[in-house]
C-alpha positions as CSV (number, residue, x, y, z in Angstrom):
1,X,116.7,110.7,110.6
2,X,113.4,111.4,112.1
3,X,111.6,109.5,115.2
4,X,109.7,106.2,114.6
5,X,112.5,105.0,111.4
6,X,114.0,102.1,113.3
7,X,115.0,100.2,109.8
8,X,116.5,103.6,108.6
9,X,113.8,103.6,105.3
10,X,115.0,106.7,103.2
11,X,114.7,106.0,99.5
12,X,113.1,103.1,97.1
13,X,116.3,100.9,97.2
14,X,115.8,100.5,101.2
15,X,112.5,98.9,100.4
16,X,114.1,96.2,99.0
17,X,116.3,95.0,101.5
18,X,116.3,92.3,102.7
19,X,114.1,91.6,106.4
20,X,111.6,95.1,105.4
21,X,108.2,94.0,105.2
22,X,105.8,96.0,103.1
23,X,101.8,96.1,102.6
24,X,101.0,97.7,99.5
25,X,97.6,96.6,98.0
26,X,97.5,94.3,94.9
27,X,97.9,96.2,91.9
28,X,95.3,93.7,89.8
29,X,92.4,94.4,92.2
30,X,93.0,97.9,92.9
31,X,93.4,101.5,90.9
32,X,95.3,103.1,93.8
33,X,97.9,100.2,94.0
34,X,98.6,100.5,90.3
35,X,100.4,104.0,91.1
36,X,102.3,101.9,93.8
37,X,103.5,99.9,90.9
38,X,103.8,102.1,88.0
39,X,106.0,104.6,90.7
40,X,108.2,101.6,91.7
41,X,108.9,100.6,88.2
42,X,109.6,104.1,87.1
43,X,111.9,105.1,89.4
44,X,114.2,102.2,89.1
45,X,113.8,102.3,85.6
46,X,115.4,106.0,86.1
47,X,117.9,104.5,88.5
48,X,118.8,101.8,85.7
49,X,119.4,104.1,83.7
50,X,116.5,102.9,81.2
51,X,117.5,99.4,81.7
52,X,114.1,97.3,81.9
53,X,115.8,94.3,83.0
54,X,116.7,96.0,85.7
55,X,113.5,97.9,86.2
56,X,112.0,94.5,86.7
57,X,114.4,92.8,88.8
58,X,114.0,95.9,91.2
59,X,109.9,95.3,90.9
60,X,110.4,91.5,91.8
61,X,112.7,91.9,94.4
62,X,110.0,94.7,96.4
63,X,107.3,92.5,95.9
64,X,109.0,89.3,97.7
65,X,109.3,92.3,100.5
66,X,104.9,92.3,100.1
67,X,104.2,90.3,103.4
68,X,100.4,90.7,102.8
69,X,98.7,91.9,99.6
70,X,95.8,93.1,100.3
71,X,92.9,93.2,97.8
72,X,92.4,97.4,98.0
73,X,94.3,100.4,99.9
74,X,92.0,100.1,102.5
75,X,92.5,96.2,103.3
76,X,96.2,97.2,102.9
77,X,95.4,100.5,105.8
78,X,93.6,98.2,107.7
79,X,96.6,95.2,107.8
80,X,99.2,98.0,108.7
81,X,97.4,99.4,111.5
82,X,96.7,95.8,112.8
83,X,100.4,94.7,112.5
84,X,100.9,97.3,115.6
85,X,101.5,100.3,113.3
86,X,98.8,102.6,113.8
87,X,101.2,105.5,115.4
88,X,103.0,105.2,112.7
89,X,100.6,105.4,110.4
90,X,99.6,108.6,112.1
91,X,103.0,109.8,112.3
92,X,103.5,109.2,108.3
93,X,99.9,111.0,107.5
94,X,100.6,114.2,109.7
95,X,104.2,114.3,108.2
96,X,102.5,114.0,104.9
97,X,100.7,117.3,105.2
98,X,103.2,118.9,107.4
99,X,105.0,121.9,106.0
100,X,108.1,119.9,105.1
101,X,105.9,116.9,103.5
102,X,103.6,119.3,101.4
103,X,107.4,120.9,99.8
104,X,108.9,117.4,99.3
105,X,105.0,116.4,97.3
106,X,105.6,119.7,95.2
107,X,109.5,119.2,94.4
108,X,107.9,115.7,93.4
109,X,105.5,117.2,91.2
110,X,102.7,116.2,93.0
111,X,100.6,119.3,93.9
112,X,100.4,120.0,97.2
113,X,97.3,120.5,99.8
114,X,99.0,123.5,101.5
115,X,97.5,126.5,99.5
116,X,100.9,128.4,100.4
117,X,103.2,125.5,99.0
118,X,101.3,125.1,96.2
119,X,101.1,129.0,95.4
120,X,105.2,129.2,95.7
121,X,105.2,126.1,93.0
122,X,102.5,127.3,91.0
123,X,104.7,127.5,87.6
124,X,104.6,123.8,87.5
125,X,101.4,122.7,87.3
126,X,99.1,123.8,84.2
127,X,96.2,125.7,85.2
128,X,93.2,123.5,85.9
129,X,89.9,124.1,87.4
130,X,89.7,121.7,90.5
131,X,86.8,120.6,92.3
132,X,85.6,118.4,95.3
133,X,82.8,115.9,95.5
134,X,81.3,118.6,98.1
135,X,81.5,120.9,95.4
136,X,79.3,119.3,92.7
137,X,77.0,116.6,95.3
138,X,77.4,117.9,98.2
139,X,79.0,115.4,99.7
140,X,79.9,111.8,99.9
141,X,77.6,109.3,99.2
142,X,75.6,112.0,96.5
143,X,72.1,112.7,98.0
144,X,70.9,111.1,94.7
145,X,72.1,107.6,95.3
């Protein structure tokens, strides 16, 4: 169990428990919180074995864990880190590129920031030509706007 867990969080069915309190952002207003909701569906409707019902039930019971739902990600950041949480936001983003994160993204099929990680996974992701906003703008806002 790693440092900073008091409440023991290790998979989706601990989010559902009762006394955990959870800030995701409202899927309606925001494109980023739809993944929070269409990843939560899917992977109970995998632990259901298929069984919507069940799916749903699952998706009702995490959102009466929401104890604020903000608007976007970055209302729902912002709430987190003013709840008293701000290390452990930190913690969660530097375990999230760590080493160990960056494997558990790939085996996840996610693909990884880590340029080794993603190299040792490479079979799993189709060949794509990625770029950044640097890339074709230069930058964030684009000197033309």
């Amino acid at each position: 169990m790693r440092k900073g867990n008091p409440k023991h969080l290790k998979t989706w069915d601990d989010l559902i428990k009762p006394g955990i309190d959870i800030v995701p952002a409202n899927s309606k207003t925001s494109g980023g919180a739809r993944w929070t909701y269409l990843a939560a569906y899917e992977q109970a409707l995998k632990a259901m074995d298929g069984n919507d019902a069940k799916a749903k039930e699952y998706i009702t019971k995490f959102y009466k864990n929401v104890s604020v739902l903000d608007s976007g990600a970055r209302g729902a950041t912002t709430t987190f880190i003013e709840r008293g949480t701000e290390k452990v936001a930190e913690a969660y983003l530097n375990y999230l590129y760590s080493d160990e994160g960056q494997e558990i993204t790939a085996k996840n099929f996610y693909r990884p920031r880590n340029a080794a990680i993603l190299k040792k996974h490479e079979s799993q992701y189709a060949k794509v030509d990625l770029f950044t906003i640097d890339d074709v703008f230069g930058g964030w806002p684009p000197a033309c706007c």
